[in-house]
N, C-alpha and C positions, 0 to 999 in steps of 0.2 A: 396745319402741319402736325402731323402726330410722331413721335417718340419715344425710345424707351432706354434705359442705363442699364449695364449690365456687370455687377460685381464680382468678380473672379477673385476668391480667397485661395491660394497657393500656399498650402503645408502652412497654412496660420497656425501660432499657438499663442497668441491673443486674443481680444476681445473682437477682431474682426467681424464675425459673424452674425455676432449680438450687435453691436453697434451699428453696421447693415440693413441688418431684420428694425432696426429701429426708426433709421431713414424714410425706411417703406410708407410708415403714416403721415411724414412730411414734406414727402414730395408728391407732385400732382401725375408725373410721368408716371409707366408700368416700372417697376422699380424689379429685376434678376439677382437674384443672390445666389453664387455658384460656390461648391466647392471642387478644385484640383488637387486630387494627390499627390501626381505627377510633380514633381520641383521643376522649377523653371519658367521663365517669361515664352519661351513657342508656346509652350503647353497649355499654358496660361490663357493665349490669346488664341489658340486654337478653340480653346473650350467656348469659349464668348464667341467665337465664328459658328459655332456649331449652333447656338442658339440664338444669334440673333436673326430679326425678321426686317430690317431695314433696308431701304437700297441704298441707302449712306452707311457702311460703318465707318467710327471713327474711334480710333485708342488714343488715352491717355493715360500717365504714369501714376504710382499713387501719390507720388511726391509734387504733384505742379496744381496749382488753382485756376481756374480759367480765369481770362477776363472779361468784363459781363456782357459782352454782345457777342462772344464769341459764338455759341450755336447759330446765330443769325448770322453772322459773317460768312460761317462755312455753305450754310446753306446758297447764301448769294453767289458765294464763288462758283459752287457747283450749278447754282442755274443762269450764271452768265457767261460761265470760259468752261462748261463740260470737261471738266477732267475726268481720267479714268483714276486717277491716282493724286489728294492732294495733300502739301506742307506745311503748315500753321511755323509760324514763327514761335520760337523760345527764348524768353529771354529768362536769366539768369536772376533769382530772388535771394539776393545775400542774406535775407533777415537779421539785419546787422553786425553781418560778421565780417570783423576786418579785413581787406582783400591783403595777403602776403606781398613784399615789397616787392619780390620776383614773378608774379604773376602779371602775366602778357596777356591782351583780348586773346591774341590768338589760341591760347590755352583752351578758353570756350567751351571751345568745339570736344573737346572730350571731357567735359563738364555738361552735354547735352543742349550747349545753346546751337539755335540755326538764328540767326540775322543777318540777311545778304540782301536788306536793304528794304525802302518801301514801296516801292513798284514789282507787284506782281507778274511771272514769269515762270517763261517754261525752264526745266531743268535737265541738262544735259548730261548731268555726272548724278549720282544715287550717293545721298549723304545717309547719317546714321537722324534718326527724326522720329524713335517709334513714341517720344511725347507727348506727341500734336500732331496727326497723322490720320487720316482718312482716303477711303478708298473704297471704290461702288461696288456692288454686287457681280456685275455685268464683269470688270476686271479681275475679280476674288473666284468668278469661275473660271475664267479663263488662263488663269498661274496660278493656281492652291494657296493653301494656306502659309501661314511662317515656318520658315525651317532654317534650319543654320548650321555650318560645324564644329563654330564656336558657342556652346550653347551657356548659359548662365545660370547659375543657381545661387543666385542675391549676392554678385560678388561686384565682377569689373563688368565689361560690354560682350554683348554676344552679338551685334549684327546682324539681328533678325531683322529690323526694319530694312537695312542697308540693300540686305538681300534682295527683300518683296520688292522694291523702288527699282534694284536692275533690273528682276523678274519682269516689273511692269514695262519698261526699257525697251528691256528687250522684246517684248511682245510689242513695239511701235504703240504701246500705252502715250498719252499726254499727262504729264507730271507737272502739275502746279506750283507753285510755289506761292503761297497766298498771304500775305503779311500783314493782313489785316482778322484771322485769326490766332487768336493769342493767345499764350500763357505764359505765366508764371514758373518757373524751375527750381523748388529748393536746391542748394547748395549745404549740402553736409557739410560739416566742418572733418568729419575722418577724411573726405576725398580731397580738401583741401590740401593735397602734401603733395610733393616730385614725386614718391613712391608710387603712389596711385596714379597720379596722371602720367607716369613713365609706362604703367600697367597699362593703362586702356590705348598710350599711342602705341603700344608694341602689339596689342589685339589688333588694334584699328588696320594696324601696317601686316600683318600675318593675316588677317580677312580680306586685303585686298585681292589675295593673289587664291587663295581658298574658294571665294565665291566666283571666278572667273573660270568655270570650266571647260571652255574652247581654247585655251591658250596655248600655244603648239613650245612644244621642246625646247624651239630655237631660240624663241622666243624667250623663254625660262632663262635658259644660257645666258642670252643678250642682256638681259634684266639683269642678271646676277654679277655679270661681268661689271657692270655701270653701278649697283649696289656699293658690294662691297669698297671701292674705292673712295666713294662717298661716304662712307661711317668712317673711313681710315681721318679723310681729311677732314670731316667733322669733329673727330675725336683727337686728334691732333689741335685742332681749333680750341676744343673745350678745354685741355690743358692751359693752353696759354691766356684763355681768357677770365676764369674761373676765382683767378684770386683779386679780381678788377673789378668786374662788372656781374655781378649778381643777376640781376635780369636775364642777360644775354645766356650768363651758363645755363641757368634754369631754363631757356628755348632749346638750348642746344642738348640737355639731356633727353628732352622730352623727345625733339627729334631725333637723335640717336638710339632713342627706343625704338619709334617707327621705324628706320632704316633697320632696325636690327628683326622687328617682327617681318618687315617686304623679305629679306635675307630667309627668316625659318620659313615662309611662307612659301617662297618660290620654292626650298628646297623638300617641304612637304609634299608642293602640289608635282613637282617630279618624282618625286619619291611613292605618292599616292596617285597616281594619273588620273585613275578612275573614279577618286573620291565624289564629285559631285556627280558623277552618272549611277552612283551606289546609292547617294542621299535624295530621294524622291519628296517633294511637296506635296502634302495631302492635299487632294482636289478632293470638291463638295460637287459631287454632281447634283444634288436637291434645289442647288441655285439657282434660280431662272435667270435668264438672260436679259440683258436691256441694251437697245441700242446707244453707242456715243458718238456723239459727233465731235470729228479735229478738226480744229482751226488752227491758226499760225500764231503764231506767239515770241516770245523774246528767248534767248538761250542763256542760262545762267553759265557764267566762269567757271572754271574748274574751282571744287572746296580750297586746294593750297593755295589759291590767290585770294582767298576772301578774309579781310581780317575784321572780327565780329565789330559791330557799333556798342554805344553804351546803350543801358535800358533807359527806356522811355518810358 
């Protein structure tokens, strides 16, 4: 099995580079050291698509550690369940930092954990997973590259993995879910706050409706009409619960953000109809092609029923 890493430095003004360049002599792989001008995570992982020579590519964060059979595990997934598109599990590395008394599993998930358990499976709904995330050549030519309209520049979440995982979807892709690739996730202690995790469920909930570009008017309508009455009685809820139960309000904020981003989002994506037939994926026609084979497989639950396990 042969390999290669490939380092995407984005608008570094640290030691990145140098420290990089330095790796090179201690690792046995072909070791890429890129630089992006461009700000931003598409941008980022465009430039690594551009150069990498793999029929696996696989992204990771700079913030998560593998753990150490994982290049082998992914490898196995792919030459036993052929996915076009697949999910490494994340779990979440406190590195000692106390978890707040309000903090729910469910949180997680916009803390970049995926845990939906240990039996691998096909996936039905397109989670956000650009962690731990691998995906063949054969599919990368077939739906372009990452693009988003939420796009990020080292702040909260942009969606770009969310997106490529419908992209792949929707293109009758097989979407894995492999739990026996793994990593590690630091947890900042700045994202540690309601503030921020209010920020990335109000993206999460505003991307849902953003990266859906076949969704007809009525549709919008109907959503919005079922929306809004739900933050009414959410936010009504949060009142009364708030001086009680600590935990619970802290769910109900976060939720109440989402519900408020699904809100901007519908009334964006009516507002901009065309938005996603404006935002085109850069497609790599240099890609050759590789046949996939589908097989049948398990359906994962929709994400809001899944509430994360501990780390193991």
């Amino acid at each position: 099995m042969t390999w290669e890493i490939i380092i995407v430095a984005n608008c570094c003004t640290d030691d990145t580079l140098r420290v990089a360049d330095a790796l090179k002599a201690q690792i046995s792989a072909h070791v890429v050291v890129l630089e992006e001008a461009e700000p931003g995570v598409v941008a980022a992982r465009n430039r690594a698509l551009r150069h990498a020579r793999g029929d696996i590519i696989a992204f990771l964060d700079d913030d998560v550690v593998v753990h150490p059979q994982w290049l082998c595990e992914l490898v196995k997934a792919f030459d036993s369940e052929q996915p076009d598109l697949l999910v490494g599990r994340i779990y979440l590395d406190w590195h000692k930092l106390p978890r707040p008394k309000w903090f729910d599993a469910r949180m997680g998930q916009y803390l970049a954990e995926v845990d939906l358990g240990e039996v691998p499976m096909l996936l039905q709904n397109p989670l956000g997973a650009g962690a731990n995330l691998a995906i063949t050549r054969d599919m990368l030519q077939r739906i372009g590259g990452f693009c988003c309209p939420l796009e990020r520049c080292g702040k909260r979440t942009a969606g770009e993995d969310t997106d490529m995982i419908a992209r792949a979807m929707g293109a009758n892709g097989r979407v894995l879910y492999a739990p026996m690739v793994k990593v590690d996730h630091y947890v900042a202690p700045a994202r540690l706050t309601l503030k921020y995790l209010r920020g990335v469920a109000f993206d999460v909930g505003m991307a849902e409706y953003l990266m859906s570009p076949h969704i007809k008017p009525q549709e919008l309508a109907v959503n919005l009409v079922k929306k809004i009455p739900r933050w009414l009685e959410r936010s009504l809820r949060w009142l009364l619960i708030f001086p009680f139960n600590q935990r619970a309000a802290a769910q109900l904020q976060v939720s109440l953000a989402k519900t408020r981003g699904n809100i901007v989002g519908i009334i964006l994506c009516a507002w901009r109809g065309l938005l996603r037939h404006s935002v085109k994926p850069p497609v790599f026609r240099s890609l050759p092609e590789l046949s996939a084979t589908i097989a049948s497989g398990n359906l994962a639950a929709p994400p809001d029923q899944l509430i994360a396990g501990p780390h193991r």
